[in-house]
N, C-alpha and C positions, 0 to 999 in steps of 0.2 A: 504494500500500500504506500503510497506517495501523496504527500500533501504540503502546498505552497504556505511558509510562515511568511507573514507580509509584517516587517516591521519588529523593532528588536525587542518589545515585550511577547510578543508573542513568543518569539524564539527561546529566549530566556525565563521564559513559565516552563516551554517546552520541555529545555533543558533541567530545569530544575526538576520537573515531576517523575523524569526519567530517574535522575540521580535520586530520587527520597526511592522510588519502589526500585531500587537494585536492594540486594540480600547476598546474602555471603555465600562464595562460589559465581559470584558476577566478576563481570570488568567494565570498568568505565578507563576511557579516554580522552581526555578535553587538551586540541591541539589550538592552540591561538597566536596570531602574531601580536598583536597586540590587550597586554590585560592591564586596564587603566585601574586608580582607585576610582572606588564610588561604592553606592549600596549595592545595586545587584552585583557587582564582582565579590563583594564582602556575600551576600547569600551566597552565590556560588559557592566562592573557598567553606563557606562552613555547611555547609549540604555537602560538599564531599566529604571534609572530615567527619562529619557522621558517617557517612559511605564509611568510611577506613575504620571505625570506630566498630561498625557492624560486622568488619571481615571480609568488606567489600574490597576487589585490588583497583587501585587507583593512579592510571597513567596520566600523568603531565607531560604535554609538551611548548616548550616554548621557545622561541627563538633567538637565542641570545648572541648570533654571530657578530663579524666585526661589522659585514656590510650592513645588516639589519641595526645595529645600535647605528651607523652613520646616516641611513635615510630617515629612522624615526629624532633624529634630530633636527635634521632639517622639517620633518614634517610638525615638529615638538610635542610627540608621543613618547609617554613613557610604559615601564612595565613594571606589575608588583611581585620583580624577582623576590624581593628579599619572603615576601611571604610566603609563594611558592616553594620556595629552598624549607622553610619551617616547615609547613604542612609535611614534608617528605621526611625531613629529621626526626619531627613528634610519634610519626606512624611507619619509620624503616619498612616495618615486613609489609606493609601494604599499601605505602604510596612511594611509587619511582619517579624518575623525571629521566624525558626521554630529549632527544635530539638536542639543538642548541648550538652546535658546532658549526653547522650549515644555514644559508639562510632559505628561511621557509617562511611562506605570507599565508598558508593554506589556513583554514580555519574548520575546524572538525570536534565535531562530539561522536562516538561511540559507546554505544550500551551491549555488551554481550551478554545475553542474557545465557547462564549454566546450563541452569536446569530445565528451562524452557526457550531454548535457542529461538521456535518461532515468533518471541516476543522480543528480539535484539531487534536495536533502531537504531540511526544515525540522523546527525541533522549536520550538512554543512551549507558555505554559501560566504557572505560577505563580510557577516558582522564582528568586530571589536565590542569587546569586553568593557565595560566600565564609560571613562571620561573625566575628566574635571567637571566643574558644574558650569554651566553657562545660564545666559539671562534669553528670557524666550517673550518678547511683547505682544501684543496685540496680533492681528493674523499673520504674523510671522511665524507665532507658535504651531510648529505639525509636528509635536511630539502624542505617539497614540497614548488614549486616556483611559481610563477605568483598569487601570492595571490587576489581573486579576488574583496575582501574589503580594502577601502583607509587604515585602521584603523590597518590594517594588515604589508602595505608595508612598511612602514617607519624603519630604522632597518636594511633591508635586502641588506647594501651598501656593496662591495668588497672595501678591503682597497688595496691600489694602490700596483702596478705590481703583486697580490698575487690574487689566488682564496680562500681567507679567507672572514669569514662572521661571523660577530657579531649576534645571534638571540636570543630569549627566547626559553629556553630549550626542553620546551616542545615541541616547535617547530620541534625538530630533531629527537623527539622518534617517533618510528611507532605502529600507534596507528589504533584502531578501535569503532565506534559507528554504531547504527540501529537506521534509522530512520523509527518510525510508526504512519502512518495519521490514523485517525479516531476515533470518542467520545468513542467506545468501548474500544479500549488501554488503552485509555488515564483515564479512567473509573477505569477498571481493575489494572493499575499500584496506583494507587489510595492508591487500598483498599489494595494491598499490603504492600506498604510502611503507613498504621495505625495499618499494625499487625492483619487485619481484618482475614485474610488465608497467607499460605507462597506459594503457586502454583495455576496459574489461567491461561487457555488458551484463546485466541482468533481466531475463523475463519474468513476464506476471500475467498470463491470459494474453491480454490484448497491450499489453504498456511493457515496455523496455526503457529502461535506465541505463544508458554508457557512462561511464565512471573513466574521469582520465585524471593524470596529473604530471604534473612536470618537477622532474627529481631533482634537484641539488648535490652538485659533485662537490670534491672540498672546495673552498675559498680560498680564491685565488688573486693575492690583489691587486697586481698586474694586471691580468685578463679583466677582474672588475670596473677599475681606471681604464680600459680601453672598450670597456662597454664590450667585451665578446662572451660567448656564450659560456655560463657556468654550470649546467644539468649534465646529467648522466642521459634523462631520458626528458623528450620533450610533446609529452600525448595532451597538453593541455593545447598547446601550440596548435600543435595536428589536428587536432578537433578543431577550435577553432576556425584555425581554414577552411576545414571540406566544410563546417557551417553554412558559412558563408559564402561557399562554392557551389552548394545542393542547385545541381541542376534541377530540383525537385519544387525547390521553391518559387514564389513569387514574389514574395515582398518580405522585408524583415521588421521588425521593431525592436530597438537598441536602447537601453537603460544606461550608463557607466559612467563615474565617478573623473575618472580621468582618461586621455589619448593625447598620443603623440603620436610620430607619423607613419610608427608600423603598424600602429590599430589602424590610423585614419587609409592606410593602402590594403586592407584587407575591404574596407567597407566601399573605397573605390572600385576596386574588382567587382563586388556584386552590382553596384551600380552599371558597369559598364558589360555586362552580364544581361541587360535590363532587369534586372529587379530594382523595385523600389525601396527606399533605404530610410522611415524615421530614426533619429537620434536625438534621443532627450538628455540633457549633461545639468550638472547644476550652473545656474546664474552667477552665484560666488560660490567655488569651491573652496574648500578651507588651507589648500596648498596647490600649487602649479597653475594657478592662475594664468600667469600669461603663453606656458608650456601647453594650456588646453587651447587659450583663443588660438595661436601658433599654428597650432595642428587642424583647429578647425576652419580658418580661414585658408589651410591650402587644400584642407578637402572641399571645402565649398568653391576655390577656384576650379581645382583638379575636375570634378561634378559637371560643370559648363560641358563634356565630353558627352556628358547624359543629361541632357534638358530636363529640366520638371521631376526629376525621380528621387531627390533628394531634399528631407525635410528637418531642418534642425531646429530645436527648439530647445530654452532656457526653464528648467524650474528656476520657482524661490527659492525650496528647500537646499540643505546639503543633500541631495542626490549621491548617496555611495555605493549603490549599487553596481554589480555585475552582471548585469542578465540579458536576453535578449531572444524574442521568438518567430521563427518563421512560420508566413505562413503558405501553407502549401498548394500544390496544383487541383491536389483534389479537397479538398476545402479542409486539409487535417491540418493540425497544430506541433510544431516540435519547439521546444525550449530550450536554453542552457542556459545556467546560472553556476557563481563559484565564486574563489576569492580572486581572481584575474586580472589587472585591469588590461587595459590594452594600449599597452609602453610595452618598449622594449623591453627596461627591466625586471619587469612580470612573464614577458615569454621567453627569455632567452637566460636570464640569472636567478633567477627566484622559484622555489617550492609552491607551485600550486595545485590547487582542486577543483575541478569541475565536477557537474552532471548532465548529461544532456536527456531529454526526457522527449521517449515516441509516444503518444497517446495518452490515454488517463486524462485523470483531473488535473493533476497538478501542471502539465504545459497550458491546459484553456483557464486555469487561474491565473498565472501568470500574463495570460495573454490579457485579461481584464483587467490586471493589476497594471502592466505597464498602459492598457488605453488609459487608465483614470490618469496616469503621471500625464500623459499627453493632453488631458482634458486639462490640468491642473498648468501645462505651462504654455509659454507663449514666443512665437517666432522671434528668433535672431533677427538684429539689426545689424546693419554692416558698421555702425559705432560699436557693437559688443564685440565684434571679430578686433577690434585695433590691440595691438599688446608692445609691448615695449622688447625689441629685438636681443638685446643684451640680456633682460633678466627669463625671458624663453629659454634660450640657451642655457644658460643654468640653470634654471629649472629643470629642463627636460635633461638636462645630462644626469643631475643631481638625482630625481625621479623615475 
């Protein structure tokens, strides 16, 4: 079963209701590249220590490489290694911490269920952990509301006569995860993230899940500084492309947080393909601002090649998303959604996840979820493409 989480409380209930019902002779996994403080990072960390506390074994992974510590600087994310490391310390036999040495941006929970395998789940996709607290005014605020865990609501006061809101950030960006029941996913993601293969499907009746990702080979920081490729395996990449190649398709619709100019030539290809190409990006994103107008203004030149097939559009929000769905000749739906962005240094030096999803629910939710972003934003001006040539380039070298 596969089901589209829209937005990081959902996810984050998600996640948490999986961790309270594991029991002893389970596994949980929670791989993140970024884990901010805040409240729901504090639930988390202590729903798993009960996890470990029960007998449950409990895998960390987080990414503490040298390239990962130098981009989340520039982007000014941090992480709550030092707690991480305690959790592990407190409960030796039953909390490990995995990876670290490589840089990985993938984001993944894993529930193995023992004794009843056909109840292991997985949820990945885009979201970060936590946040600092930011201020959310008047309808600027699109943080989702009625949180359904205690652990959640605390935070979410309006300060008097004002519709302002103090939240964790993360809170407010529009985000996406998939969630997938059963030992065979959950199996399958597995051997992915060991580097075992970089592409692996799963059936279910009428719906197939491809599970890809792109490995990280050691850290190399020469090759990093020359921007070349640092993966053992690159199936996130590969997917990616035939995506956006399906001779199958006819049009796409593209969510994503950031691009530079190997995303922006994957999505001229299908243009020049005929297919039609929306791209919804956010308005102000919170880093690489002028590395995204950069990229956008030579795809909107490049596009001139294909009249009328290419539609860009600004949300308000932080838009962080990864996702994107075609749709097809014979009026079916296919998805993929992950931690990806679409920069080079996501497909060519970074650890990531995808899923791409044939049929089911969860591709035609998705497909509703990115119309609403498109109802929600509004067309590029050729003053929103202007970006300042020096700080692109760093930018986009830096990202």
């Amino acid at each position: 079963m596969q089901k589209l989480l829209s937005g990081y409380a959902a996810t984050v209930d998600a996640l948490l209701q999986a961790v309270d019902s594991s029991v002893a002779g389970d596994t949980l996994l929670l791989r993140s590249y970024v884990i901010e403080r805040g409240e729901s990072t504090e639930a988390v960390l202590h729903s798993l220590s009960r996890a470990a506390q029960r007998g449950v074994r409990v895998r960390l992974g987080m990414d503490r490489s040298p390239l990962s510590a130098f981009t989340r600087s520039c982007e000014r994310s941090t992480t709550m290694e030092a707690e991480v490391m305690s959790l592990s310390r407190r409960f030796p036999e039953h909390v490990e911490l995995e990876g670290g040495e490589r840089p990985d941006h993938s984001k993944l929970f894993l529930l193995h269920k023992g004794g009843e395998p056909s109840d292991s789940q997985l949820i990945l996709g885009s979201l970060n952990l936590g946040g600092a607290l930011c201020a959310c005014v008047g309808e600027g605020y699109t943080a989702d509301k009625g949180f359904s865990n205690q652990h959640l609501t605390r935070g979410l006061t309006p300060t008097p006569h004002t519709r302002s809101f103090r939240v964790e950030r993360f809170k407010t960006w529009r985000d996406f995860s998939l969630l997938v029941r059963g030992c065979n996913a959950v199996a399958t993601v597995e051997e992915l993230m060991q580097g075992r293969c970089s592409l692996a499907s799963v059936h279910d009746v009428d719906q197939r899940v491809t599970f890809a990702s792109n490995t990280p080979a050691e850290f190399c920081p020469l090759r990093f500084a020359a921007k070349l490729p640092l993966l053992r395996h690159n199936g996130v990449t590969q997917a990616l492309e035939a995506f956006f190649s399906s001779p199958s398709a006819r049009a796409f619709s593209v969510a994503t947080a950031y691009i530079d100019k190997m995303g922006a030539q994957m999505l001229l290809r299908a243009l020049q393909t005929g297919k039609d190409v929306t791209l919804t990006v956010p308005r102000t994103p919170n880093v690489y601002a002028h590395a995204n107008r950069a990229a956008l203004a030579w795809l909107v030149k490049s596009a001139k090649s294909a009249p009328g097939r290419l539609r860009l559009l600004l949300h308000p929000a932080m838009l962080h998303a990864k996702a994107a769905v075609a749709l097809m000749d014979d009026s079916g739906v296919e998805a993929i959604l992950g931690s990806a962005n679409l920069k080079a240094r996501s497909l060519t030096q970074f650890g990531e996840l995808t899923a791409q999803v044939s049929g089911g629910q969860a591709a035609l939710q998705l497909r509703d979820a990115l119309d609403a972003l498109v109802d929600e934003s509004r067309e590029v001006t050729n003053r929103e493409l202007l970006y300042d040539p020096m700080l692109s380039a760093v930018e986009t070298y830096l990202g």
